[in-house]
N, C-alpha and C positions, 0 to 999 in steps of 0.2 A: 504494500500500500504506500502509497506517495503521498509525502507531507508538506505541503508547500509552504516555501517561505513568505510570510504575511507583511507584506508593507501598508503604510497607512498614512496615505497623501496629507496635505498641509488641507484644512479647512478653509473652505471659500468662506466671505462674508457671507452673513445671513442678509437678505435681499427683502427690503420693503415689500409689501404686499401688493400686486402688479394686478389683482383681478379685481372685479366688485361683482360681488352672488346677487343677481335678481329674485329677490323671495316671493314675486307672484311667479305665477304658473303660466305656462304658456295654452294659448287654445287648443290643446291639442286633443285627438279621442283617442282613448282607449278601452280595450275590448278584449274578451276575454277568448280568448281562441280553445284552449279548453281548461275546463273545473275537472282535477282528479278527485274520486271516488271515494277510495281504497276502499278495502285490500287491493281489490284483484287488480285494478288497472296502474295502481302505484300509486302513491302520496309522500307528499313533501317532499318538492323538485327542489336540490337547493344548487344544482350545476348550469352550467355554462346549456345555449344550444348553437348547433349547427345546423348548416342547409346544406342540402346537396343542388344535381344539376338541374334535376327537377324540379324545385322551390319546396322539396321535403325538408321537413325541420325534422332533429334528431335530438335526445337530450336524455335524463337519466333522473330518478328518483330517488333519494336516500333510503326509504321507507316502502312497505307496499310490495304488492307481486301476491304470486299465487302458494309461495313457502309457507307455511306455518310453523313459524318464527321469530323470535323479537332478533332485532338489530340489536346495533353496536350501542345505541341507545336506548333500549327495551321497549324502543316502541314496534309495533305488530307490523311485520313483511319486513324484509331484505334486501330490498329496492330491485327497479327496474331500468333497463334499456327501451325507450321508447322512441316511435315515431308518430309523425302527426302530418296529412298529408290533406293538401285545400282541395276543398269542393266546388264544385261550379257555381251553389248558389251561394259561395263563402264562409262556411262551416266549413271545420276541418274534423276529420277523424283520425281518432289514437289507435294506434297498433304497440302491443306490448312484443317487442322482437326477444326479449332474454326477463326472465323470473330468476333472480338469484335464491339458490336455494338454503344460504347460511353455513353453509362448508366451507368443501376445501374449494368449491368457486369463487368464494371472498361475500361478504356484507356490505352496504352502504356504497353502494357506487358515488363517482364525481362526476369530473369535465372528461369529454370525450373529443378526441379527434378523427378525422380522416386520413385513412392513406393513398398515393397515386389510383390504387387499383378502388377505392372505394370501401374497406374496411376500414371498420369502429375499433378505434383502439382505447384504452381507458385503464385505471384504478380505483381498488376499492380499501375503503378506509378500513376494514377490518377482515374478519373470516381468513379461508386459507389456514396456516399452521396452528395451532392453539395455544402456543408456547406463548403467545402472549394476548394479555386480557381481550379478549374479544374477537380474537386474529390478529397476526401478524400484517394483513394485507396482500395481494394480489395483482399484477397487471394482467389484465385481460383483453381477448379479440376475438371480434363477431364479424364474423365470413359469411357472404351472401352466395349460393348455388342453388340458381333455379328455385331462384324467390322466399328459401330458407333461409333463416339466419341461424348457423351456429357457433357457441361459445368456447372458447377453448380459453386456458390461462397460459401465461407465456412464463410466469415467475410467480412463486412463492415467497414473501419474505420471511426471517427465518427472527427475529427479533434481534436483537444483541446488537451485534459489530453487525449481522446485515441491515439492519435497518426494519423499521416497524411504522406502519401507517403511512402508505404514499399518500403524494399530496399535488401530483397533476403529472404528466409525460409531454414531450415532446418528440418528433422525428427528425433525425437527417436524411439525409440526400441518400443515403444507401440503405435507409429503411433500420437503423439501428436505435434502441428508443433509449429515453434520457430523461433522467427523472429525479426528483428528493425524496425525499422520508422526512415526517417533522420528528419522529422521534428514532430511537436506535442508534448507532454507535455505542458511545462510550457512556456507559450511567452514572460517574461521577463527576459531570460537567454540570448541572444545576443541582436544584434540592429536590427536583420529582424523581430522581432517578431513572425516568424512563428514557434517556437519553436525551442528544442536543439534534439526532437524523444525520444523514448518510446523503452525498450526490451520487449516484449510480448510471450504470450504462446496460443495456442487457443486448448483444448482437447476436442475432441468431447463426446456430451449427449448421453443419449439412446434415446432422440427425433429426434436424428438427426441434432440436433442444435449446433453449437460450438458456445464455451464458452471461451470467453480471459480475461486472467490475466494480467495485467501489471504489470511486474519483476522487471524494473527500471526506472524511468525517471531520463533522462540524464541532467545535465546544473544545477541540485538543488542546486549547489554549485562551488564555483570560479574555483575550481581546478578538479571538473568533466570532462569529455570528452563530445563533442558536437556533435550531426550529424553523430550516424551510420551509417558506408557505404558498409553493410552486409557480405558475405563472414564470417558468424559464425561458427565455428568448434568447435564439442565434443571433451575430451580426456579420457581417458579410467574410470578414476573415473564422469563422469560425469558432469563436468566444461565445462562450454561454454567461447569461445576464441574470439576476434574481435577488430576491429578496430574502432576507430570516427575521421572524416575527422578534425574537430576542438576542441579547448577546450584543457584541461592541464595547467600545473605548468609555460608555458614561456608564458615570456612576450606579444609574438603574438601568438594567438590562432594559435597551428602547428598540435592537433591531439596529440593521445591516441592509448598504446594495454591497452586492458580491460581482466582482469578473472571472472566469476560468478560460483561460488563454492555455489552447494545448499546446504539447513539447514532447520529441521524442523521449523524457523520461518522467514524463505524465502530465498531467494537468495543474498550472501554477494558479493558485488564489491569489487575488488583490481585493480586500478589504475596496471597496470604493468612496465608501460614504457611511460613516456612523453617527445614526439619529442619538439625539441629546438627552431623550427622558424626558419632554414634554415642552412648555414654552410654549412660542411661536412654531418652535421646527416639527411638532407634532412627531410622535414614536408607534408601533406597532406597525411596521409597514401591512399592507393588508392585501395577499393576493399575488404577489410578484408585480414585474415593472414592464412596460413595451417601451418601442422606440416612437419617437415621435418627431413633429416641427426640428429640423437643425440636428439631427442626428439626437436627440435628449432623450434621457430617460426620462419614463412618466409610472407614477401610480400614485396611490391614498394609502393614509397612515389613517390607524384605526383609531387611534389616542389620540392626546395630546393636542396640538394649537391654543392657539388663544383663548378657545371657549373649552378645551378639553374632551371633544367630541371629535378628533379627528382633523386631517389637513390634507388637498389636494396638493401633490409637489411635482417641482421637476429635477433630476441632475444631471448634471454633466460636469466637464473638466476644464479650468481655466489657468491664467497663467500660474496661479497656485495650486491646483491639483483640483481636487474632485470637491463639488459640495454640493447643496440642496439648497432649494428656494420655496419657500410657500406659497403657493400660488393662491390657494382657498380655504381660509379657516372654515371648518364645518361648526354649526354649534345655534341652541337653536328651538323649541318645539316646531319653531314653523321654518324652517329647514332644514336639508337633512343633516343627518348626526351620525356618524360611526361609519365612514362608507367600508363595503365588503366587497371583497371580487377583483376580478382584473379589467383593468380598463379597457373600453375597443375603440376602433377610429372609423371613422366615414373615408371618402375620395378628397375630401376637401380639407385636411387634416385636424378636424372636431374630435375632439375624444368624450368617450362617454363613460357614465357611471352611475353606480348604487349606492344608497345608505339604506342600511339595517334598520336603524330610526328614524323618529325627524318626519319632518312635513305637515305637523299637523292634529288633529284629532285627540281622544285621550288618551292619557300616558305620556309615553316616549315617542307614541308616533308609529307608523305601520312601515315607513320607509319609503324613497324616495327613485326617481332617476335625475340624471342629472347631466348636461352640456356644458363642455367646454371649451369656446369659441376661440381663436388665435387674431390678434389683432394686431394693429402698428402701436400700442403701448404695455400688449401683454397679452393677458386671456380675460374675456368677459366669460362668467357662469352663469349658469341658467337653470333653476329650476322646473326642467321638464311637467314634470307630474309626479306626485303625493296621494300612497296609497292608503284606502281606506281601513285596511284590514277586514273588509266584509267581500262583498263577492267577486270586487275588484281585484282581489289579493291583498298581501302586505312581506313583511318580511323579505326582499329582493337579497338575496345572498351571494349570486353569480353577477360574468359580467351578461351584456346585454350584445346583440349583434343586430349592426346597422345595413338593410338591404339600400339598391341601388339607386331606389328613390325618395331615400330618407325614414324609410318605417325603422321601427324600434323592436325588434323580437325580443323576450326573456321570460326568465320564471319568478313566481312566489312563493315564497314557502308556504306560506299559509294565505289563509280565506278563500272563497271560491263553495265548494261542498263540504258534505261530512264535519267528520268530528278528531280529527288525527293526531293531532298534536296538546299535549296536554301544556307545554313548555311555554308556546308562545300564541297560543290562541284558538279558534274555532277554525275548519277549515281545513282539507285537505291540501291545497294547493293550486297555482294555476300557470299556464302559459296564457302572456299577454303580448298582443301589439300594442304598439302605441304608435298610430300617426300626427303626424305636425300640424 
């Protein structure tokens, strides 16, 4: 295993705040494409969706399926692989393609990709080995032959030094997948013991068998980053980009961006940017990072800013090394609070996002979407739309994905039907559009 040497650039100045949040709402509708059930058809979507060529949507259920089972988190099904496919007269219908059964095919699916040929690749939070609580976790792949989909796992993880709990994959160019673990490695790197996770690579055999490397364990040292929280991005030389929700140079464990730049004698880490523990600069990155506007990094810190509910940011490198800029204090009943997920982008380089909270209603709020426009003095935000938590949805926990002419696809965890979630509300779950 390869230990890279950790360097840890000069701090850029923290950077005034360059955006202003519009806290009305734009006109826009939204619609609920469909209300899961559970069991049988799946509840509580909390991933990412994709479209394929056809304008089918694809996406995954933590919860739900035809198992009888509790999940990772005792609530009832295993989760699902779904599709959703539009109707002429604009209704869509749900196809369940995969029912996790609570084994050794993993629990609690995530975010799901495509590959050239058109398989579902993905991770599941739990199931798979039992060595540890719940499962150690699973990467899996769903193959279409003559209109079947079936499921195979490509990797077991094994808890420990392999790593426990993936937390999203990515592919290269030769089809080789790549991925984190927030927990596993080494258990005496925080106080849970359950480790700081693992970066991994799994390339498949000519048996058929994949074979994983582990790239980095995380936490080996004070000033590491702790607890990837997936959302890994390539950039054209081949470096892999990310975030870890804890660990770094402050005081309180606030989180890490990460670069791995490979070498013929492995993969060298560079610390890029270590959040401060709260402030302005906001902590908990949430989701991993994309590229955006000027070659930047972009995502949302779950914590921290000004109001303590989280910060929209960007970084990059300048003539003193690597730093962060706040672009958006979240914080707020009547906007959102705590954004979750990974950012996405339109053609016109706008980035989008979720809060968990915020927007509204009682309590903390059901959750938000949210734009963020690139201008000649910075980014203006925009509060999309503020969900109800009733049949609207609430709870947005993934990112969202923007079609060609500006609609808004995504899930909620909760509201919609049924009764699923005892945690955060009434409601199974829903997939929503949203147009402008």
């Amino acid at each position: 295993m390869h230990y890279a040497q950790l360097r840890i650039p000069a701090l850029v100045r923290m950077l005034a705040l360059t955006a202003l949040f519009a806290i009305h709402a734009l006109a826009v509708t939204e619609k609920v494409l469909y209300a899961f059930h559970g069991p049988g058809d799946g509840s509580l979507p909390s991933s990412n969706l994709i479209f394929d060529k056809a304008g089918n949507l694809y996406g995954t259920t933590s919860a739900g399926g035809s198992a009888a089972c509790d999940n990772y988190y005792g609530i009832f099904g295993c989760g699902t692989v779904f599709k959703l496919s539009p109707n002429p007269d604009g209704s869509w219908t749900e196809t369940v393609l995969y029912s996790f059964q609570g084994g050794l095919d993993g629990i609690s699916p995530g975010n799901i990709i495509f590959d050239k040929a058109g398989n579902i690749y993905g991770t599941t939070w739990g199931g798979g080995v039992s060595t540890c609580y719940g499962g150690c976790g699973t990467v899996f792949k769903l193959s279409r032959s003559h209109g079947v989909w079936t499921e195979s796992v490509l990797y077991r993880f094994q808890g420990g030094s392999n790593g426990h709990a993936p937390t999203g994959i990515i592919l290269d160019a030769l089809g080789n997948v790549y991925g984190a673990t927030y927990y596993g490695g080494i258990s005496t790197c925080n106080y849970t013991n359950f480790g700081c996770g693992v970066l991994f690579e799994l390339s498949p055999s000519g048996s058929g068998v994949w074979i994983q490397t582990i790239l980095h364990t995380f936490g080996v040292t004070t000033i590491d980053g702790q607890n990837p929280n997936g959302g890994l991005v390539f950039d054209r030389k081949g470096s892999l980009f990310g975030s870890t929700n804890l660990g770094g140079t402050a005081l309180v464990n606030s989180g890490t961006i990460f670069e791995f730049t490979p070498s013929p004698s492995g993969w060298n880490e560079t610390i890029l940017y270590s959040f401060n523990g709260g402030s302005a600069a906001g902590c908990l990155p949430a989701g991993g990072v994309i590229f955006g506007p000027g070659g930047r990094l972009y995502g949302s810190a779950y914590g921290g800013g000004i109001y303590g509910s989280g910060a929209f940011f960007e970084a990059g490198s300048g003539a003193k090394g690597w730093g962060e800029a706040v672009i958006l204090p979240f914080g707020g009943n009547t906007a959102g609070m705590n954004p979750a997920g990974l950012l996405s982008t339109d053609s016109s380089g706008n980035l989008y996002g979720t809060t968990e909270y915020g927007g509204g209603g009682t309590g903390l709020g059901s959750g938000t979407v949210y734009k963020m426009t690139p201008n000649s003095n910075g980014w203006t935000g925009t509060l999309i739309y503020a969900f109800s938590g009733g049949a609207d949805g609430g709870i947005p926990l993934a990112d969202v994905v923007v079609d060609s002419t500006g609609n808004i696809y995504g899930t909620a965890r909760v509201g919609g039907l049924g009764d699923c979630d005892p945690y955060y509300g009434p409601g199974c779950g829903v997939v929503f559009e949203i147009t402008p």
